[in-house]
Backbone as ProteinMPNN parsed JSONL, in Angstrom:
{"seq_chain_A": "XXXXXXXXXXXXXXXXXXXXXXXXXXXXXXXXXXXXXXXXXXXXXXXXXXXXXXXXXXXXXXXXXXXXXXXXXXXXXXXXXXXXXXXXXXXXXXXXXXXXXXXXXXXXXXXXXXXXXXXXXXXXXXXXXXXXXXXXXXXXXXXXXXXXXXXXXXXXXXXXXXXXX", "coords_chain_A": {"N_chain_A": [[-27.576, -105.56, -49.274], [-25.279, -106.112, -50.896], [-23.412, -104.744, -49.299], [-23.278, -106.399, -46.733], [-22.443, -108.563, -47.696], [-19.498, -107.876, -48.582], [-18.341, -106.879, -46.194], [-18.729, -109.846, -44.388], [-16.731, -111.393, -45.947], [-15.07, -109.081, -45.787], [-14.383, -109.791, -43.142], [-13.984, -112.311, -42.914], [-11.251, -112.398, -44.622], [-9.393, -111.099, -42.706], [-9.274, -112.344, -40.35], [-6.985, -114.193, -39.874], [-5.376, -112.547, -39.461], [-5.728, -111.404, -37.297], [-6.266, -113.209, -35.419], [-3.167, -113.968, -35.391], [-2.154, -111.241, -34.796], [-3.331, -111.7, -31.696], [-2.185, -114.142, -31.238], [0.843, -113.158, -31.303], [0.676, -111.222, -29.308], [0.184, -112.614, -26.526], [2.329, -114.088, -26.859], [3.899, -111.827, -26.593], [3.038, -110.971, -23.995], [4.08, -113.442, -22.719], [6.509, -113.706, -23.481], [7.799, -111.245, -21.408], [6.917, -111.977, -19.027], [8.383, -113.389, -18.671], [10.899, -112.343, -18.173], [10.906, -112.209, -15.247], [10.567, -114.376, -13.978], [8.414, -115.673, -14.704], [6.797, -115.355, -12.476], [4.914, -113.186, -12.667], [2.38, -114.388, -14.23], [1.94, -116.565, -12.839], [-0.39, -118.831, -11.491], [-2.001, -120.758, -8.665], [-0.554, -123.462, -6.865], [-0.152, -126.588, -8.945], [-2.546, -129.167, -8.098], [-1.289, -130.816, -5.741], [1.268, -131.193, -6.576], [3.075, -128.981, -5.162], [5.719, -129.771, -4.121], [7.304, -130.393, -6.453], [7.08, -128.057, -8.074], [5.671, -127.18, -9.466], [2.668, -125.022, -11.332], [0.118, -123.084, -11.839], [-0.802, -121.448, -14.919], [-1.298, -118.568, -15.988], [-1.755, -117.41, -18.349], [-2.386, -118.395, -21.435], [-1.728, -119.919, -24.86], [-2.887, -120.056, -27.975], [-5.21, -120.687, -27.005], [-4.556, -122.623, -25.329], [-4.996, -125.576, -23.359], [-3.513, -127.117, -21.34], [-1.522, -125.765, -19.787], [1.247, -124.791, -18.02], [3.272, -123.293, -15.711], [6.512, -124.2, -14.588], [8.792, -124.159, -12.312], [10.888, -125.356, -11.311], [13.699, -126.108, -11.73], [15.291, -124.271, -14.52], [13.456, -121.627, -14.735], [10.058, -122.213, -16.584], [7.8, -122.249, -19.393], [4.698, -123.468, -20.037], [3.5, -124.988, -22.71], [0.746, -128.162, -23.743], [-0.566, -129.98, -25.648], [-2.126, -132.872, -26.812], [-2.306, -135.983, -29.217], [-4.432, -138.024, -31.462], [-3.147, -139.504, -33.584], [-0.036, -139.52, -35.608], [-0.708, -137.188, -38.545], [-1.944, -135.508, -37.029], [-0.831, -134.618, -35.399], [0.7, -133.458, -36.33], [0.151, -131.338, -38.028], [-1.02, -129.859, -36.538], [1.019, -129.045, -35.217], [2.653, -127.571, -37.939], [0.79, -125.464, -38.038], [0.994, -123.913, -35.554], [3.341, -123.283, -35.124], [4.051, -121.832, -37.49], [2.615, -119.395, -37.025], [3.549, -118.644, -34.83], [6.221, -117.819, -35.514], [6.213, -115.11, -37.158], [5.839, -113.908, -34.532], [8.095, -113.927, -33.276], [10.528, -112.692, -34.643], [13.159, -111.86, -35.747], [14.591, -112.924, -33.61], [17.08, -115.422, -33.212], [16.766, -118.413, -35.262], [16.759, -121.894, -35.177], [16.886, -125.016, -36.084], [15.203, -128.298, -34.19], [16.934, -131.273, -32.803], [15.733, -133.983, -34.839], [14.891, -136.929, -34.185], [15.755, -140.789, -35.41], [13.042, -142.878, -36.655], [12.655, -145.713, -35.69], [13.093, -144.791, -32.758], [11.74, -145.187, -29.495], [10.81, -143.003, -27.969], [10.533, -140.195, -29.534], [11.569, -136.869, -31.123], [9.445, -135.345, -33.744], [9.196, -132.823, -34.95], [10.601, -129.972, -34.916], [11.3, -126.698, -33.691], [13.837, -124.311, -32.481], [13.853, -120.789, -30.999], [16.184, -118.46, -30.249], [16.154, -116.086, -27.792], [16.762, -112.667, -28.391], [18.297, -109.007, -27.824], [16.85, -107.089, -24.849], [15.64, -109.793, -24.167], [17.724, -112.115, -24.454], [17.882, -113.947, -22.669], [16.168, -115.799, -22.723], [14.513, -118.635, -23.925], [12.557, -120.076, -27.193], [10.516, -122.992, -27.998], [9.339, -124.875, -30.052], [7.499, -127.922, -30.519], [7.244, -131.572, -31.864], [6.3, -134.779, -30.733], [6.434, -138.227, -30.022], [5.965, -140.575, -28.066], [6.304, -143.995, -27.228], [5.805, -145.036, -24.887], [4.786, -143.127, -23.839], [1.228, -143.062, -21.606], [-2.043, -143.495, -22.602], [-3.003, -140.757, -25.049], [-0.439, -140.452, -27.412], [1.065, -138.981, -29.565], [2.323, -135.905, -29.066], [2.312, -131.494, -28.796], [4.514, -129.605, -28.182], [4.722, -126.005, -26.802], [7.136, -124.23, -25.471], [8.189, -122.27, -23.129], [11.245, -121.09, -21.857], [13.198, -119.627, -19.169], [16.992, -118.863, -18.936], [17.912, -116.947, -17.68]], "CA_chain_A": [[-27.167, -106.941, -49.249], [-24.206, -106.208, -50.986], [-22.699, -104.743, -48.143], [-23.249, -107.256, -45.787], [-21.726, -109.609, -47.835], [-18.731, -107.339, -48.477], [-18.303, -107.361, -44.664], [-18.516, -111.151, -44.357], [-15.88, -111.806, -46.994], [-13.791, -108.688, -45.553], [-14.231, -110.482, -41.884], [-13.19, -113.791, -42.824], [-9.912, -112.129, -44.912], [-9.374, -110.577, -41.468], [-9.201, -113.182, -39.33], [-6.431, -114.669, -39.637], [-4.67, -111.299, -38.994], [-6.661, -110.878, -36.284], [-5.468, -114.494, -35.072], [-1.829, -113.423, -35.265], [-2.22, -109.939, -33.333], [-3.794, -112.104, -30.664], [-0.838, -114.798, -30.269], [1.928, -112.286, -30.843], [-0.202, -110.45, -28.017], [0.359, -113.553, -25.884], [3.859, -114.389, -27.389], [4.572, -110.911, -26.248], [2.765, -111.312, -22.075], [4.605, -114.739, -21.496], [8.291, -113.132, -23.187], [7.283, -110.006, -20.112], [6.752, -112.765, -17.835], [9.875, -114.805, -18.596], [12.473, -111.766, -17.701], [10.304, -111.941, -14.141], [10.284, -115.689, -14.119], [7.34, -116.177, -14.735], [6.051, -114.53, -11.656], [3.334, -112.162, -13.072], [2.074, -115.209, -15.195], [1.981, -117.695, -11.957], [-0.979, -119.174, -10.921], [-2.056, -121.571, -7.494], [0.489, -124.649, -7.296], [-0.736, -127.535, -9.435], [-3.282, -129.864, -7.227], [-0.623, -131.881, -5.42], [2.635, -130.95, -7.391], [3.98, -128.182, -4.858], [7.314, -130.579, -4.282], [7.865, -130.519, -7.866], [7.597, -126.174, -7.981], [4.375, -126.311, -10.802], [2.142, -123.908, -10.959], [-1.043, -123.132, -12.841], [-0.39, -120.246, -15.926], [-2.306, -117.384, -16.237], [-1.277, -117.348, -20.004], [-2.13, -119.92, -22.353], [-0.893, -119.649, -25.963], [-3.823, -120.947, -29.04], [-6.161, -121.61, -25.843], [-4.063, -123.98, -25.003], [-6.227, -125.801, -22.58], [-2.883, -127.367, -20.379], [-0.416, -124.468, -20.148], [1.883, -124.424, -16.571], [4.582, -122.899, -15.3], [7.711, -125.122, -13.945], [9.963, -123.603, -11.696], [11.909, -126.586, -10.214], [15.344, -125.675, -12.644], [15.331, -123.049, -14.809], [12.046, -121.329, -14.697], [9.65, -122.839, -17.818], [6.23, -122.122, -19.244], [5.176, -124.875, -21.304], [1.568, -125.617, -22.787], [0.522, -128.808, -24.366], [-1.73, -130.606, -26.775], [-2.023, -134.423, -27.123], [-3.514, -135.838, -30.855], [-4.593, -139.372, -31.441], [-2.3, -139.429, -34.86], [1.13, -138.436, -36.451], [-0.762, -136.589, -39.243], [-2.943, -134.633, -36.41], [0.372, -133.606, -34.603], [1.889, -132.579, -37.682], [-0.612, -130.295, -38.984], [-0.773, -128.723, -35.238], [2.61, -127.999, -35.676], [2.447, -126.494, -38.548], [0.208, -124.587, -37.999], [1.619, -122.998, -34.407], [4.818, -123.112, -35.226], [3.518, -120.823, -38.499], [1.2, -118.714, -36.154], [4.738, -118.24, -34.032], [7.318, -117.175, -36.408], [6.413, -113.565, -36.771], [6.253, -112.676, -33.243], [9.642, -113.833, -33.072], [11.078, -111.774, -35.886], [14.45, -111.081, -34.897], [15.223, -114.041, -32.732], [17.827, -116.761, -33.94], [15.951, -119.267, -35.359], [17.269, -123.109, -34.732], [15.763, -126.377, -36.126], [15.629, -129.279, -33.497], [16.902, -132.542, -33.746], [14.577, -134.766, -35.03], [15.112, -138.48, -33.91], [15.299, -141.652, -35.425], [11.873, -143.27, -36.629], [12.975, -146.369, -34.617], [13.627, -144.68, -30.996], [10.564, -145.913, -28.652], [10.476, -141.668, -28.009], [11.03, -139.119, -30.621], [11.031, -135.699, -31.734], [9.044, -135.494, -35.058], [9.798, -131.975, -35.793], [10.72, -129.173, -34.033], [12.297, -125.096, -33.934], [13.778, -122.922, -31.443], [14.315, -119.217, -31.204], [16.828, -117.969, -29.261], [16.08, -114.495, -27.75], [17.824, -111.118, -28.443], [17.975, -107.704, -26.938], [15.83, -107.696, -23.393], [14.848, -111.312, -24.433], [18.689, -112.794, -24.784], [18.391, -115.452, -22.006], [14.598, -116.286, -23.16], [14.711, -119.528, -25.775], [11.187, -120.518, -27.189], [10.371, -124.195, -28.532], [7.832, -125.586, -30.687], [7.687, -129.675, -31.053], [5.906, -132.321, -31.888], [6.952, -135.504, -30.199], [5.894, -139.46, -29.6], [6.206, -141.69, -26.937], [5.592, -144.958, -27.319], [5.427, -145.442, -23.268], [3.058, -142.392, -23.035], [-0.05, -143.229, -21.425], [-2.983, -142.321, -23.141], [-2.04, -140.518, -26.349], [1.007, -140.705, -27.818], [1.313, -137.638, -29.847], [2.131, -134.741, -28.489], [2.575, -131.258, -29.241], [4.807, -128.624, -26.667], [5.197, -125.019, -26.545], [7.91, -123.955, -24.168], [9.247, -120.833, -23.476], [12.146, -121.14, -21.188], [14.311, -118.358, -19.103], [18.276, -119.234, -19.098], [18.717, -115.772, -16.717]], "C_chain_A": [[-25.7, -107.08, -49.644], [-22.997, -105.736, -49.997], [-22.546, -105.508, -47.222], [-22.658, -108.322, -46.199], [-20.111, -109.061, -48.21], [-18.111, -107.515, -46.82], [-17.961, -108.241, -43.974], [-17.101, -111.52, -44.695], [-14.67, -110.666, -45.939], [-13.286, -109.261, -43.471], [-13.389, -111.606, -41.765], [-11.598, -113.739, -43.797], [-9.259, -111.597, -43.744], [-9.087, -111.101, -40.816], [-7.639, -113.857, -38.974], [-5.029, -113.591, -39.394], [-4.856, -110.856, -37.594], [-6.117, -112.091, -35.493], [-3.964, -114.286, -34.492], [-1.456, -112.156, -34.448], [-2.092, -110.697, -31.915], [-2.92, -113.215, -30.077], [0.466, -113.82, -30.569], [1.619, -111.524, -29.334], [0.501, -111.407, -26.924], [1.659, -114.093, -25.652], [4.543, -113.168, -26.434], [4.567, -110.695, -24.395], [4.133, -112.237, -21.737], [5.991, -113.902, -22.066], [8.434, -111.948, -21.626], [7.634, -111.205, -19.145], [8.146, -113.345, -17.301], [10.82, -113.865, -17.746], [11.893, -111.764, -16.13], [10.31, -113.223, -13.59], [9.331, -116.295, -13.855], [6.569, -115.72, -13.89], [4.806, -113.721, -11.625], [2.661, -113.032, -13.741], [1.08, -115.968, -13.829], [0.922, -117.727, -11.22], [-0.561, -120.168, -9.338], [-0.725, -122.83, -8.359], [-0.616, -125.437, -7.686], [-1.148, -128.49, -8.284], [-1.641, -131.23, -6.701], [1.1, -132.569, -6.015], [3.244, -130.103, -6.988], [5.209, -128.717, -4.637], [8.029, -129.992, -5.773], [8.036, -128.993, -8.323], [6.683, -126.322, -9.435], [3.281, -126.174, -10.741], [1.258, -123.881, -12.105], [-0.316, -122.272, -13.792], [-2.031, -119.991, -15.841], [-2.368, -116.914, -17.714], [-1.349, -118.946, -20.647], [-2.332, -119.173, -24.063], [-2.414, -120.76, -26.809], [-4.871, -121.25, -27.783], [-6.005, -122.237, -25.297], [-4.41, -124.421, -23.432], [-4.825, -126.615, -20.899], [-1.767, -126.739, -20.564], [0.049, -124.347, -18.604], [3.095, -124.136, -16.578], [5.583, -123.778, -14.288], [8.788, -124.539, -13.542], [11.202, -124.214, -10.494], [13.348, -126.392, -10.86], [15.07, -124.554, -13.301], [13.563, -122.849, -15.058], [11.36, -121.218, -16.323], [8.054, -122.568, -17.962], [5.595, -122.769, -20.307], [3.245, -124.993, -21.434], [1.952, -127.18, -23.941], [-0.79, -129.36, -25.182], [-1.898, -131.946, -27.303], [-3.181, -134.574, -28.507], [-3.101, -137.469, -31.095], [-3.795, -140.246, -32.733], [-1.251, -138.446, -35.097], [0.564, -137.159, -37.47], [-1.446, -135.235, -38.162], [-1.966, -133.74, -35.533], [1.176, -132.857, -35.471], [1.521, -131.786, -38.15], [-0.751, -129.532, -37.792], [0.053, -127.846, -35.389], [3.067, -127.158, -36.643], [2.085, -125.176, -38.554], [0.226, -123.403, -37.102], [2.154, -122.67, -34.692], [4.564, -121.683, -36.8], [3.244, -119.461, -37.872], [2.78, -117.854, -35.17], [5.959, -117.215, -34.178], [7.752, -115.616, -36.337], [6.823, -112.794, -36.04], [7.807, -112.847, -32.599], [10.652, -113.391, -33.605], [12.291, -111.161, -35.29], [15.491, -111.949, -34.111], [15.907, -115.066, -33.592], [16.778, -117.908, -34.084], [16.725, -120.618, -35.434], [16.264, -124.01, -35.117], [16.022, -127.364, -35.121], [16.018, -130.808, -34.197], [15.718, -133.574, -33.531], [15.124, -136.491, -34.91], [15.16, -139.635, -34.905], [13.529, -142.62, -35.245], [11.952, -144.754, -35.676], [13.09, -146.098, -33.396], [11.575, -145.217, -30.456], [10.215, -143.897, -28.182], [11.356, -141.157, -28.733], [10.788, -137.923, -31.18], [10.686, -135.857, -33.044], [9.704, -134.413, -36.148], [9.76, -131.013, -34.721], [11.379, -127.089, -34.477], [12.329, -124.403, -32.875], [13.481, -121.817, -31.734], [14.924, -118.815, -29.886], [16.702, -116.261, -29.307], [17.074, -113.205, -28.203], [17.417, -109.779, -28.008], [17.303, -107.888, -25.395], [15.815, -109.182, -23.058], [16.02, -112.523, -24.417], [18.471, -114.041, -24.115], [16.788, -116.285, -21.864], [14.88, -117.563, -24.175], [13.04, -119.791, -25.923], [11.636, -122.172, -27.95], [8.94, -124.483, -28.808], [8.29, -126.945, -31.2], [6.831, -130.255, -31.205], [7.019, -133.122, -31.933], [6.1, -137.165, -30.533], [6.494, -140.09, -28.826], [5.518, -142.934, -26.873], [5.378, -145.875, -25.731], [4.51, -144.279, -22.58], [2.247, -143.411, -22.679], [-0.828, -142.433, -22.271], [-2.563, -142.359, -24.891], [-0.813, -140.093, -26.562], [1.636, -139.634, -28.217], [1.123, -136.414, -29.156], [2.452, -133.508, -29.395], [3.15, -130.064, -28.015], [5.16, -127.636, -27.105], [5.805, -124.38, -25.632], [8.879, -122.898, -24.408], [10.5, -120.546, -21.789], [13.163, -120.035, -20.818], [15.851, -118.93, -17.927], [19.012, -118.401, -18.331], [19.361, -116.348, -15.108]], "O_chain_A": [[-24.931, -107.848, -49.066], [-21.884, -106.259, -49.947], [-21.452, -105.363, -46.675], [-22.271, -109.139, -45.363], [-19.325, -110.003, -48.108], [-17.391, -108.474, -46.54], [-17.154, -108.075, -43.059], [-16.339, -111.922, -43.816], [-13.661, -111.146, -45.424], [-12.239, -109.101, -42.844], [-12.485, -111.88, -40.976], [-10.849, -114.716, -43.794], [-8.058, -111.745, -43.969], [-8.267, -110.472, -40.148], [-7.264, -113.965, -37.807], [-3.877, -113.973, -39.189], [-4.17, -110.06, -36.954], [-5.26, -111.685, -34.708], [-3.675, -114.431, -33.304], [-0.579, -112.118, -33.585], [-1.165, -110.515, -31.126], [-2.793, -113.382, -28.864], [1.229, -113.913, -29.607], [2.455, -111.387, -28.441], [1.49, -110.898, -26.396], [2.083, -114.486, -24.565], [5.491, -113.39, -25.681], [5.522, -110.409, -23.672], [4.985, -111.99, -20.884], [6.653, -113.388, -21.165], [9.404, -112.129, -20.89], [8.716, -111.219, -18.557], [8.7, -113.607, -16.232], [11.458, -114.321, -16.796], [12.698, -111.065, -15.514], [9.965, -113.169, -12.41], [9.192, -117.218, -13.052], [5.428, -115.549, -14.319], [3.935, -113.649, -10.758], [1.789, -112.307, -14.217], [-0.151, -115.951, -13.793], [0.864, -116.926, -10.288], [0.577, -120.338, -8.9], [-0.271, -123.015, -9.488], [-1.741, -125.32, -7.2], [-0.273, -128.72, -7.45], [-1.234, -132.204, -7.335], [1.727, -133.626, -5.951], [4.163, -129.777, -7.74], [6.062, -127.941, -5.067], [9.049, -129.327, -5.958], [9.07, -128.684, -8.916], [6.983, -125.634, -10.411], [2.609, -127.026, -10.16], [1.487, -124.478, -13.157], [0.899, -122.256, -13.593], [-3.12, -120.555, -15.731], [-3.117, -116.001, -18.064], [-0.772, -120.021, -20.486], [-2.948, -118.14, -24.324], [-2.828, -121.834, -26.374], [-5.311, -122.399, -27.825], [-6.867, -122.748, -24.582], [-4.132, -123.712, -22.466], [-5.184, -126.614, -19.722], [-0.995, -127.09, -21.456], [-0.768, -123.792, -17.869], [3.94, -124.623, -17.329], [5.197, -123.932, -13.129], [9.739, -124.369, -14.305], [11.892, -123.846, -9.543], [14.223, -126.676, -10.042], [14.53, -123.688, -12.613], [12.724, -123.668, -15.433], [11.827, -120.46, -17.173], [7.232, -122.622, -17.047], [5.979, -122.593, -21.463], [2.278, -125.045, -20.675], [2.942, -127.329, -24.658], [-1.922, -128.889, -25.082], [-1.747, -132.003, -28.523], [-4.186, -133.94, -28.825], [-2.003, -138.014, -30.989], [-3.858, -141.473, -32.809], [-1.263, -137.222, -34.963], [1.197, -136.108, -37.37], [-1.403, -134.075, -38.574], [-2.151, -132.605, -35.096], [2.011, -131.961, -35.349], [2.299, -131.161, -38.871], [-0.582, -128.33, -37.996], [0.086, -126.631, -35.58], [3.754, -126.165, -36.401], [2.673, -124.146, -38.885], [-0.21, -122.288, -37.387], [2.034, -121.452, -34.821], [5.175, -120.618, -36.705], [3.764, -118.461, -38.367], [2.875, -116.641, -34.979], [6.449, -116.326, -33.48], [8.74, -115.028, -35.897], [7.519, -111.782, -36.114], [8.432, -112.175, -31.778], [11.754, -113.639, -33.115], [12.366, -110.195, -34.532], [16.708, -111.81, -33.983], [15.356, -115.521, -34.595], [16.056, -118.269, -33.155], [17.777, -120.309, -35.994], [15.096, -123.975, -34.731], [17.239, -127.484, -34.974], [15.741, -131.341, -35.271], [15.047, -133.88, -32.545], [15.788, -137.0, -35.813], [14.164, -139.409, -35.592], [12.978, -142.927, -34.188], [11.074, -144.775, -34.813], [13.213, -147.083, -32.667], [10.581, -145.464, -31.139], [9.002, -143.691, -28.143], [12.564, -141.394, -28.763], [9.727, -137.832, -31.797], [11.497, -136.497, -33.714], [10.268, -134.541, -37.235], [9.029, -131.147, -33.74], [11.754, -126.625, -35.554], [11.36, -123.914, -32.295], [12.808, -121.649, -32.751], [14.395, -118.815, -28.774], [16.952, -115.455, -30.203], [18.3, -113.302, -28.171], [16.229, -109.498, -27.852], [17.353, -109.013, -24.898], [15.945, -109.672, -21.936], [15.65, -113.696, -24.378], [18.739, -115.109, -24.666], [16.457, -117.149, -21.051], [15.498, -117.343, -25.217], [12.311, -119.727, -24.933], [12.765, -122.465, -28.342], [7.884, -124.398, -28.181], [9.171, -127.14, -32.037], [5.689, -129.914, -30.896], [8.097, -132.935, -32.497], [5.151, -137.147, -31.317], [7.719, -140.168, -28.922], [4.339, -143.02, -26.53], [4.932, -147.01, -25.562], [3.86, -144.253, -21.534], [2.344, -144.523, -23.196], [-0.64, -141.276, -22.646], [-2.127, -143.227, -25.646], [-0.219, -139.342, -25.787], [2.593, -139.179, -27.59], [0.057, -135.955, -28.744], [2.813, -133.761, -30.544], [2.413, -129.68, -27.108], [6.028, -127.796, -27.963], [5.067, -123.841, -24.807], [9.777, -122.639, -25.209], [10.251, -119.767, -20.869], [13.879, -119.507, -21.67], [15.847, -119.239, -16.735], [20.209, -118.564, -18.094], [19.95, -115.565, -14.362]]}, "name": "protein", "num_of_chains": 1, "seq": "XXXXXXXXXXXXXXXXXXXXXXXXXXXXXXXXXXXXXXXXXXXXXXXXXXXXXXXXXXXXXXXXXXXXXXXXXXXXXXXXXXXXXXXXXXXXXXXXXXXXXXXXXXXXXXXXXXXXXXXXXXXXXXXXXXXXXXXXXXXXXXXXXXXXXXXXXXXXXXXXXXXXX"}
């Protein structure tokens, strides 16, 4: 018995290691993808969005359940996450943007600007990383945004990994 609960306990200290492997893992596909532009990533065109040049992803980042590739300007691979509250976008962000850090170890790190609580849209909080070595013309972005002319929900939260080649 005592093993099995040894086990448990060393599973759930585990995890969140195990978590981090698995988006550096991911962190590490879509940077691959980017110097290719996206190409090895690139799903069917989005239902009725071939004009516009976006494209399903074959990579999504946290599960992230709406993750596409945009290749109408510089080629972009962007997932999102909409949350019915500031506190619910803020603790997202945290918590990615946390989850992120590591696998970027090395890369210039950059805070965004954060807006005015008055604008009608605004960044809440944000951080780049600008690439280096292989990765130079790679930038990543993690935000959390509002729009008070979204549809829908308001809060958002975007991961976008953008190639500048």
């Amino acid at each position: 018995m005592k093993l099995i609960a040894a086990l448990g306990v060393a599973t759930l200290a585990m995890a969140p290691v195990a978590q981090a492997q698995s988006v550096c893992e991911e962190v590490g596909w879509i940077n691959e993808a980017a110097i290719e532009h996206f190409d090895t990533i690139k799903g069917p065109y989005l239902p009725g969005r071939s004009a516009d040049e976006l494209f399903e992803s074959d990579a999504a980042l946290f599960g992230g359940y709406d993750c596409v590739i945009d290749q109408y300007f510089e080629p972009r691979h962007v997932c999102t996450w909409e949350f019915d509250s500031e506190a619910e976008v803020m603790s997202a962000y945290a918590a990615k943007a946390a989850a992120i850090a590591p696998c970027l170890a090395g890369w210039e790190e950059e805070a965004l600007f954060v807006h005015d609580p008055e604008e009608p849209y605004r960044v809440l909080a944000g951080v780049g990383y600008l690439g280096a070595g292989t990765y130079e013309p790679i930038v990543w972005s993690v935000l959390a945004d509002f729009d008070v002319g979204r549809d829908g929900k308001r809060y958002r939260l975007v991961i976008e990994t953008v190639d500048y080649s």
